[in-house]
C-alpha positions in Angstrom: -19.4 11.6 -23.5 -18.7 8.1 -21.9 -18.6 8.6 -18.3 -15.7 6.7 -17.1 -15.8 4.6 -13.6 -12.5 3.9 -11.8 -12.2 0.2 -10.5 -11.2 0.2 -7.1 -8.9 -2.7 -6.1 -9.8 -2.9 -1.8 -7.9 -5.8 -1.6 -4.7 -4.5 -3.1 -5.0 -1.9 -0.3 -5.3 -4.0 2.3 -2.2 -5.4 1.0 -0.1 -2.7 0.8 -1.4 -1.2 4.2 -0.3 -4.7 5.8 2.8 -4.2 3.8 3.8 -0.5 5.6 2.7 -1.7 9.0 5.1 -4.5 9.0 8.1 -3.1 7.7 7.6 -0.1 10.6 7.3 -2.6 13.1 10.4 -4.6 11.5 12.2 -1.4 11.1 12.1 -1.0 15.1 13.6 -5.1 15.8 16.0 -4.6 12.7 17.8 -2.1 10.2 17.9 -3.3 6.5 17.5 -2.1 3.2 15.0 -4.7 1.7 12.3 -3.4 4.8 12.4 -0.5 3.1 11.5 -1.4 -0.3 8.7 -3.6 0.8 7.5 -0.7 2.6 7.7 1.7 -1.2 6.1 -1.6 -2.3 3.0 -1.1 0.0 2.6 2.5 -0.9 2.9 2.0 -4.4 0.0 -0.9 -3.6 -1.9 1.3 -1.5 -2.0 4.2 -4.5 -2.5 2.2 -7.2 -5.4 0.3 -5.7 -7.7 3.7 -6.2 -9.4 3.1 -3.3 -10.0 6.3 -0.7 -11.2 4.9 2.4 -11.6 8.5 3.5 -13.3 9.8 0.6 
């Protein structure tokens, strides 16, 4: 069997983990929908990326 290697995208995290932070700190200056889809946006990122900083 072909042993299959998952390609981790570190970057992509970074992205999406920059993504969260900012909409919780722009969530506390300012209510609006479109924070939180940028903030689904950077977990979707974050989980997609495949990479498990704690792993």
């Amino acid at each position: 069997m072909e042993q299959q290697t998952k390609k981790v995208n570190k970057p992509m995290f970074w992205v999406g983990l920059a993504m969260v932070v900012v909409t919780a700190a722009l969530l506390f200056v300012d209510f609006g929908t479109w924070f939180i889809a940028i903030g689904i946006l950077g977990l979707v990122a974050m989980g997609a990326s495949k990479y498990r900083p704690m792993k």
